[in-house]
C-alpha positions as CSV (number, residue, x, y, z in Angstrom):
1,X,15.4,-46.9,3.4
2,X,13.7,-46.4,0.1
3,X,14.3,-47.7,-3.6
4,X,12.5,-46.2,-6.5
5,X,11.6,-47.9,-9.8
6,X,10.6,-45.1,-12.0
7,X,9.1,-45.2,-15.8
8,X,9.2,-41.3,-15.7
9,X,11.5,-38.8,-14.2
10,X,12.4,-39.9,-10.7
11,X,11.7,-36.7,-9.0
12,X,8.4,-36.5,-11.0
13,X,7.1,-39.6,-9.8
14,X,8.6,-38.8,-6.1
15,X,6.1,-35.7,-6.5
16,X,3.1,-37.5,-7.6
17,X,3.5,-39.9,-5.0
18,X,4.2,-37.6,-1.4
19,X,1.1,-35.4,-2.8
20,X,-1.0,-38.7,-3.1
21,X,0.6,-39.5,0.4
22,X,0.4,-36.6,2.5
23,X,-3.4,-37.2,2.6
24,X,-2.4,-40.7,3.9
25,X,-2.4,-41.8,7.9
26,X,-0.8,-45.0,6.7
27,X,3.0,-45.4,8.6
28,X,4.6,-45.8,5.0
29,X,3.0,-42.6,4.0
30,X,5.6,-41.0,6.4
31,X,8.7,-42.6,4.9
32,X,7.9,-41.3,1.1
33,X,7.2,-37.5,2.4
34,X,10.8,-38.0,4.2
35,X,12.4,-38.5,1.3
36,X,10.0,-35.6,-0.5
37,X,11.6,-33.2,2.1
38,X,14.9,-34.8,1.8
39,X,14.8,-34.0,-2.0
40,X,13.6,-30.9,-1.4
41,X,10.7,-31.4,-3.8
42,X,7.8,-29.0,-3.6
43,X,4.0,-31.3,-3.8
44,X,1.2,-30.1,-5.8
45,X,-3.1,-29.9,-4.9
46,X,-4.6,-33.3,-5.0
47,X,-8.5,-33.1,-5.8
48,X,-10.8,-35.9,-5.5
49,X,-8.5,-37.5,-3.0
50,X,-10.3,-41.3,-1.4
51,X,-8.8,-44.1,0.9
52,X,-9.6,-47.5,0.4
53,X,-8.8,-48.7,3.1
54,X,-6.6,-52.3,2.8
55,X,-5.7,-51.4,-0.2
56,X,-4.4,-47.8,-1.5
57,X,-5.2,-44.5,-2.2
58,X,-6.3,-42.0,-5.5
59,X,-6.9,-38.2,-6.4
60,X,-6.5,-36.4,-9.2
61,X,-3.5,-34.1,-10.2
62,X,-3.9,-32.1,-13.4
63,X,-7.0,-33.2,-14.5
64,X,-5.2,-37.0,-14.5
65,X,-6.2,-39.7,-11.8
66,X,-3.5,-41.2,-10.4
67,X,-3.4,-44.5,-7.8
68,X,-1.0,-45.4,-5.0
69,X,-1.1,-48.9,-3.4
70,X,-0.4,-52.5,-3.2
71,X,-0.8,-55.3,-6.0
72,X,-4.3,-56.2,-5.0
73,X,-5.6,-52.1,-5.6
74,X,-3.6,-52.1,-8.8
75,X,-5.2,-55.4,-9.9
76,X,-8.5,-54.0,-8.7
77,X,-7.9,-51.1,-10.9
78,X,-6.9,-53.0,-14.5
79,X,-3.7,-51.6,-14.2
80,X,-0.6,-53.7,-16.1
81,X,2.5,-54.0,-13.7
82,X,4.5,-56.4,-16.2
83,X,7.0,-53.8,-16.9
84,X,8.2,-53.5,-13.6
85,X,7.4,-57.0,-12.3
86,X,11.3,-58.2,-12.8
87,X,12.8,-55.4,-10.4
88,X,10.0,-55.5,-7.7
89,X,10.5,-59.1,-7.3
90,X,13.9,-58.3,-6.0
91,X,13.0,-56.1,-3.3
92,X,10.3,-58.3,-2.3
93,X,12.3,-61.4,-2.0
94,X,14.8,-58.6,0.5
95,X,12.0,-58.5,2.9
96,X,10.8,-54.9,1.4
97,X,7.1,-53.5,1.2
98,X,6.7,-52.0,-2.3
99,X,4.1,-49.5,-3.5
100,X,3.1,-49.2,-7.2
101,X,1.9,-45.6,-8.4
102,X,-0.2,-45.7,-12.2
103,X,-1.5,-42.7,-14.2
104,X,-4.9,-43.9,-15.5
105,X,-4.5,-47.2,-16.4
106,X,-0.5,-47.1,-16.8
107,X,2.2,-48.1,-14.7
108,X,4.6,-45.0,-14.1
109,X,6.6,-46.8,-11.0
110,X,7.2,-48.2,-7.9
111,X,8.4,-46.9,-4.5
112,X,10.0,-49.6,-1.7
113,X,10.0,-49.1,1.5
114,X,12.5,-51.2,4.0
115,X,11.0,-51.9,7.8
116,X,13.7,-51.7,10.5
117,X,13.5,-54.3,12.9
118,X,14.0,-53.1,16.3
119,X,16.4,-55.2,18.7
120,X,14.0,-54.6,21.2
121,X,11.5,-56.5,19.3
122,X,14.0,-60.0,19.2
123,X,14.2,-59.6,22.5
124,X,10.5,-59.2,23.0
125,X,9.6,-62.4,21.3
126,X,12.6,-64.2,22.6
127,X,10.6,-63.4,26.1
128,X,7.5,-64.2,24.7
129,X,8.5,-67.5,24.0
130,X,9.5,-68.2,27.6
131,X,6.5,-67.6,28.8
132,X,5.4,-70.2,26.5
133,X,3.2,-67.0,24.6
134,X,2.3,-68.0,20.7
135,X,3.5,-65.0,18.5
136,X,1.5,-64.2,15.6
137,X,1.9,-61.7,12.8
138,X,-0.9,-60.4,11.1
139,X,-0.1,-57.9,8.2
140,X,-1.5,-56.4,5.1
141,X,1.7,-56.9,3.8
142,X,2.7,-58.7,0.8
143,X,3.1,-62.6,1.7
144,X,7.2,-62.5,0.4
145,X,7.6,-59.6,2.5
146,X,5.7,-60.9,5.8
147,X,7.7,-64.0,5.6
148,X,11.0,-62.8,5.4
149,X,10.6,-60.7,8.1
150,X,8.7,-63.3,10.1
151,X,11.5,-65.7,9.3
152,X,14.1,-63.3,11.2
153,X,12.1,-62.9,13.8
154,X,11.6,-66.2,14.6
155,X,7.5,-66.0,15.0
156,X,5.1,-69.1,15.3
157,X,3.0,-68.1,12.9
158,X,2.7,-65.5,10.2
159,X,-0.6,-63.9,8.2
160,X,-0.4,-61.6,5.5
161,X,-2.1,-59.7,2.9
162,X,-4.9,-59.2,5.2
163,X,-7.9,-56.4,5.2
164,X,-8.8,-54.8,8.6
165,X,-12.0,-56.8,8.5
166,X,-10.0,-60.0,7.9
167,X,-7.9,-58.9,10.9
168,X,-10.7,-59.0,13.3
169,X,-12.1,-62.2,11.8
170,X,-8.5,-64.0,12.4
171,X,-8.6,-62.7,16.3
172,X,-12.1,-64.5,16.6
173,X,-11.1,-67.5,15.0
174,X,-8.2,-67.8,17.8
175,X,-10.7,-66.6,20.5
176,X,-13.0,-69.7,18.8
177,X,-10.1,-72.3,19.8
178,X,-10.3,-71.0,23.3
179,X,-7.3,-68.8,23.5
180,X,-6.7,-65.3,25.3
181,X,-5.7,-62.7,22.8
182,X,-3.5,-59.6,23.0
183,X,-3.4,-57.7,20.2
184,X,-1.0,-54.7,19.8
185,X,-1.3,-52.6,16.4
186,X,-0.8,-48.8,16.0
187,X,-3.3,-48.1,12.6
188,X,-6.1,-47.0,11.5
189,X,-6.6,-50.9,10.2
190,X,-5.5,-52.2,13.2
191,X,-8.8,-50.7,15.5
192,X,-11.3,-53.6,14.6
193,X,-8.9,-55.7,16.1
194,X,-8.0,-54.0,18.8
195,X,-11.2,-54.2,19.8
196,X,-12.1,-58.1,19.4
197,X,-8.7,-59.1,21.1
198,X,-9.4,-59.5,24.9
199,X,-6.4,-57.1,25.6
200,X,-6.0,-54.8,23.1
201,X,-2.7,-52.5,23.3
202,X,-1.5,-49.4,21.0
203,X,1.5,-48.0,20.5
204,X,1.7,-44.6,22.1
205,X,2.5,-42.9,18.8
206,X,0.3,-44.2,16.6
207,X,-2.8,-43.0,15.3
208,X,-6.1,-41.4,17.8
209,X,-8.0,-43.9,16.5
210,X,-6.1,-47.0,17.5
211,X,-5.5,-45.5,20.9
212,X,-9.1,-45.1,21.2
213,X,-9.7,-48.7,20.0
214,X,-7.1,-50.0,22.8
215,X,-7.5,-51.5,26.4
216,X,-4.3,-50.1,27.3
217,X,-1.7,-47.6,25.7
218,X,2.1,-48.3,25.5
219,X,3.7,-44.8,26.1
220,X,7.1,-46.4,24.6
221,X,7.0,-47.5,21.0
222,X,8.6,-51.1,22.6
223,X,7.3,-54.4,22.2
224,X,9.0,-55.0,25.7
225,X,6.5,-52.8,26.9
226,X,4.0,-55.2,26.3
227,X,6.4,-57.9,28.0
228,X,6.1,-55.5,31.3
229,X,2.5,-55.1,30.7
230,X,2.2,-58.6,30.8
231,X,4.5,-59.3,34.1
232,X,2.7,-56.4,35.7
233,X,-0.5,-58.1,34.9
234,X,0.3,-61.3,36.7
235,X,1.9,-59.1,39.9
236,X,-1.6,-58.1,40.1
237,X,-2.9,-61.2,39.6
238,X,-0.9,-62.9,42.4
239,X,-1.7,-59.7,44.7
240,X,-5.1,-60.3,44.2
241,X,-5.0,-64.1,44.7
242,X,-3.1,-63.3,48.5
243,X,-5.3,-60.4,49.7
244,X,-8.4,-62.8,49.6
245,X,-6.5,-65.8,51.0
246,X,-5.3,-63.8,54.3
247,X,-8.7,-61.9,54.1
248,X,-10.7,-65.7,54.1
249,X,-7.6,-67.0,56.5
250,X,-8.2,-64.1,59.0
251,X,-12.4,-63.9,58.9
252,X,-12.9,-67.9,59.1
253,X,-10.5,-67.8,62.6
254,X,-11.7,-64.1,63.8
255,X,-15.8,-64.1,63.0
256,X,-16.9,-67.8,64.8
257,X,-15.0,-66.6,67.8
258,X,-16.7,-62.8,67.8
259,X,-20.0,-64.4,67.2
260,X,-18.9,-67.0,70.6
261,X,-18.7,-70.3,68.8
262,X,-16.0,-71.4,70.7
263,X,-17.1,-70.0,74.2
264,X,-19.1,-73.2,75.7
265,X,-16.5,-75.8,74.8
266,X,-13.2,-73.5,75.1
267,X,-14.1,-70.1,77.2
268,X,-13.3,-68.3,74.2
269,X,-14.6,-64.6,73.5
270,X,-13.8,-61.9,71.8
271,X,-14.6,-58.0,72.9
272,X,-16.5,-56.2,70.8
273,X,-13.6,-53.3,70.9
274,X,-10.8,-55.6,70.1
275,X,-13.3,-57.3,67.4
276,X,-13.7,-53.7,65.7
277,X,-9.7,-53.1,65.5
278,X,-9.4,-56.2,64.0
279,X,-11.1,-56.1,61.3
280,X,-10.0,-52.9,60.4
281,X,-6.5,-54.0,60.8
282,X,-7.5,-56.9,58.2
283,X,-8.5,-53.5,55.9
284,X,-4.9,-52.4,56.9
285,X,-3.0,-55.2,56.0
286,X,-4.8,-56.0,52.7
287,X,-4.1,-52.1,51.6
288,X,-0.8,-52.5,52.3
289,X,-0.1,-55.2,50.5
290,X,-1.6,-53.9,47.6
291,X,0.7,-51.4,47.5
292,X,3.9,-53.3,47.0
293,X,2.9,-53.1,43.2
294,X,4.1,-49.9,43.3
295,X,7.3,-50.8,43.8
296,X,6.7,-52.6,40.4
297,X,9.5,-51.7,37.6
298,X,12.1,-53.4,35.0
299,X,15.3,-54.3,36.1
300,X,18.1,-55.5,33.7
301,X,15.3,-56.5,31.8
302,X,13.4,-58.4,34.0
303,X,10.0,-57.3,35.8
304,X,10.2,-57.3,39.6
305,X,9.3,-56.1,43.1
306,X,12.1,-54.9,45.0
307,X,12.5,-52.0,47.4
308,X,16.3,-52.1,45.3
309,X,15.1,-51.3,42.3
310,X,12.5,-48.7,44.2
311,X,15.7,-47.2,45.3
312,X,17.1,-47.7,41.8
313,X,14.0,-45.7,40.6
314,X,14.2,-42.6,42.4
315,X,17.9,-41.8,41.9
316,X,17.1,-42.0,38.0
317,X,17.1,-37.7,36.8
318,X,15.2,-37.0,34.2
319,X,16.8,-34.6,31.6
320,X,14.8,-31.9,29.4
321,X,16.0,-30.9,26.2
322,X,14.4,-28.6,23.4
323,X,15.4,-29.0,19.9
324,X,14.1,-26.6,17.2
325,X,13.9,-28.6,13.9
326,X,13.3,-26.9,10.5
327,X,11.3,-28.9,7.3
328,X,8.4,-30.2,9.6
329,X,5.0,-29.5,7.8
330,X,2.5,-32.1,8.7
331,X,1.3,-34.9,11.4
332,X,3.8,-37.6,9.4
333,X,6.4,-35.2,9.8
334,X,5.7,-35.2,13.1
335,X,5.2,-38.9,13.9
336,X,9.1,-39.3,12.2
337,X,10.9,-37.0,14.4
338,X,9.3,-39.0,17.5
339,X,10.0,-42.2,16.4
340,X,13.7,-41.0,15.0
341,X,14.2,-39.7,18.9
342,X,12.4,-42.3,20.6
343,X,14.6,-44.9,19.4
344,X,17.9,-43.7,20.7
345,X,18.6,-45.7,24.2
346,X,18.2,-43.0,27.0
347,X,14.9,-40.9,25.6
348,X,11.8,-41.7,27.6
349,X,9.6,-39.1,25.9
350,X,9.2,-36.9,23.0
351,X,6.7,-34.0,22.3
352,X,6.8,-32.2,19.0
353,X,5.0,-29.1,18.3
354,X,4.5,-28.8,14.8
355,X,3.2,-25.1,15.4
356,X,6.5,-23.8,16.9
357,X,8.8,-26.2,15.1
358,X,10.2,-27.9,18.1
359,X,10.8,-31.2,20.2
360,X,11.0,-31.3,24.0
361,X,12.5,-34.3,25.1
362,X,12.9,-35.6,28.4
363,X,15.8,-38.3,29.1
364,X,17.0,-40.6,31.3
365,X,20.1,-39.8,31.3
366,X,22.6,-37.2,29.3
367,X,23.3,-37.5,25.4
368,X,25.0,-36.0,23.3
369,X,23.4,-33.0,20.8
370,X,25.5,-34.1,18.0
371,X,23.7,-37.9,17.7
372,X,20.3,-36.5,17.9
373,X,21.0,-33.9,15.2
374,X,22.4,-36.7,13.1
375,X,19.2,-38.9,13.8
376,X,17.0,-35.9,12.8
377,X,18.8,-35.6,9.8
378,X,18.5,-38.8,8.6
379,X,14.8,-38.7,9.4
380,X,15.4,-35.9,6.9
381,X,15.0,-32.8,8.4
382,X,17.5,-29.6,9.5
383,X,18.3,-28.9,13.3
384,X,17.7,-25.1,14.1
C-alpha cells in the first residue's frame, strides 16, 4: 500500500519518482513503478543516474537534478523537509517506510510504502523462539518504522538505520560474543553480511548478488524455510553423530579379533573372507543410514523423518499453469508478479518471462484462475 504527500501535481511527482526508481534494485523501487503502471503514467529519460548505496538515489530529468531517499540522503544533501515533516510523522508512527523526492535543493514530496507482514513469518519466529534461537532485525529502515514492526513481531532485538557496512560490522560483533550467526537477507545491502554470518541464506527471489553472497538459497520466499533448513541441519547432524558411533562400535569389536587378539586367551579368529564382508557391510549399513535423510520433509508444520510423510510426499501432483500477463516492462515488474503468486497457499514455484509476457507456475494442488488474476491485478498489472 502506498500514500503520497505531494507539493506538486501528484501524478507529476509519481513520474519523477518511478523514472528515478526504475534504475533502482532496491525492493521499494518495485512498489512505486506498481503504482506507475497502475496509474498508467508514462516515465521519462533519466541522465546522470548514481546509487548511493544506504542511502538513495539521483539523475537528472530536464536539465534539473532530482533526489530520491531516506532522511539521512536528504540531510546529506541540504535539503529542508519541514514542510512535510507533520504528515510523515504519521505514517511513520503506522509502522510505514517513507521516501522523500526534492528538485535541487527543494522538497516536492514524499512517497510511503507499507511492508506486509507475512503470517508465515509469526510463525517463523514463534518457532524460533522454541528452539531457544535469538531473533534479530537489522534494517536500514527508519528507527519508528523498525520498531513498530519489530514490536508485532515479537523480536528480541531490533537495529535500524543501518548502512551495509554497518550490517556486516553488527554480525561480527555477535560472532565476537561467541555466537553462531545465520543471516537471511535478499539485497544488494544485505551481501556483506551474508557473507560474515556463518550461515548465510537468501531468499530465492531476491537479487543475483545476494544469492551469490549466500551459503544456501531458500527457493520459497518463507522464513519457515529457514526453520526447515535449520531442522534439516540437525537431522544431519544427528546422522552424522550415529554413523561414527556404530562405525567406532563395530571396528573396536571386529579389528582386535581379525588381527587375533583374542585367539590365545579365548580361541577366537576371524577368516579373512568373513573379515572382508564385514567391513564392507559396515560401508553398507552406514550408507544406508544416511539415506533416511531423504525421507526428510515438513509435516503439519513440523520437520520429520517418516516413511508416512515419504508416502505423503509422493502422492502430492504437481499442477502447471501458464498465465500471460500484460504491463510487465522490467526486472521489478518481474520480481512483483512472483512474489504476488508465490504468496497464495498452494504455488510452489513461479517463472516469469519478461520477453514473452508470461508466468508458468507449478502448484501443489488446484486453484482457482479467478484469485490469481485478482492477485495480479492488485500487483497492478492486466491478465491476457
Amino acid at each position: 500500500m502506498i500514500d503520497i504527500i505531494s507539493k506538486i501535481d501528484e501524478n507529476e511527482l509519481l513520474q519523477i519518482a518511478g523514472s528515478l526508481e526504475q534504475n533502482s534494485e532496491h525492493p521499494l523501487a518495485g512498489a512505486i513503478l506498481e503504482k506507475v503502471n497502475e496509474e498508467k503514467i508514462e516515465l521519462v529519460k533519466v541522465e546522470e543516474f548514481q546509487s548511493v548505496s544506504g542511502r538513495g538515489i539521483q539523475g537528472i530529468i530536464k536539465e534539473k537534478t532530482y533526489f530520491g531517499g531516506n532522511l539521512a540522503y536528504m540531510q546529506e544533501n541540504k535539503i529542508a523537509l519541514q514542510e512535510i515533516e507533520n504528515e510523515v510523522k504519521e505514517f511513520l508512527m503506522q509502522g510505514k517506510t517513507v521516501l522523500y523526492f526534492a528538485k535541487e535543493e527543494q522538497v516536492i514530496g514524499a512517497i510511503s510504502v507499507a511492508d506486509t507482514i507475512k503470517e508465515s513469518s509469526f510463525e517463523a519466529i514463534e518457532k524460533f523462539k522454541k528452539e531457544n534461537i535469538e531473533v534479530v532485525m537489522l534494517t536500514g529502515d527508519n528507527k519508528e518504522v523498525a520498531e513498530t514492526i519489530g514490536e508485532k513481531l515479537g523480536l528480541d532485538k531490533v537495529i535500524s538505520e543501518v548502512l551495509p557496512q554497518d550490517k556486516e560490522r553488527e554480525v561480527a560483533k555477535l560472532q565476537e560474543q561467541g555466537k553462531k550467526i545465520a543471516f537471511v537477507g535478499d539485497g544488494i545491502n544485505d551481501s556483506p553480511a551474508l557473507v560474515k554470518a556463518d550461515v548465510g541464506l537468501a531468499i530465492g527471489s531476491g537479487t543475483d548478488i545476494a544469492i551469490d553472497s549466500a551459503d544456501v538459497v531458500l527457493m520459497k520466499n518463507s522464513l519457515l524455510d529457514v526453520v526447515t533448513a535449520l531442522n534439516l541441519s540437525k537431522a544431519v547432524i544427528r546422522n552424522i553423530k550415529m554413523n561414527l558411533f556404530w562405525a567406532f562400535f563395530y571396528n573396536c569389536i571386529g579389528i582386535p579379533i581379525a588381527a587375533g587378539v583374542f585367539y590365545l586367551g579365548f580361541g577366537l579368529k576371524l577368516n579373512p573372507m568373513i573379515g572382508a564382508l564385514a567391513m564392507s557391510l559396515s560401508s553398507v549399513c552406514v550408507v544406508t543410514n544416511a539415506l533416511t535423510l531423504r525421507r526428510f520433509g515438513t509435516h503439519k508444520g513440523k520437520a520429520c523423518i517418516d516413511p508416512k510423510h515419504k508416502k505423503i510426499k509422493k502422492e502430492e501432483k504437481k499442477m502447471t499453469k501458464t498465465i500471460f500477463i500484460e504491463g510487465m516492462q522490467c526486472n521489478h515488474c518481474k520480481m512483483t508478479v512472483e512474489k504476488a503468486l508465490g504468496a497464495i497457499e498452494g504455488i510452489e514455484k513461479v517463472e516469469v518471462n519478461l520477453e514473452d509476457k508470461k508466468a508458468v507456475i507449478e502448484m501443489t494442488k488446484e486453484i482457482e484462475d479467478s484469485k490469481m488474476k485478482e492477485v495480479i491485478e492488485e500487483a497492478g498489472f492486466t491478465v491476457k
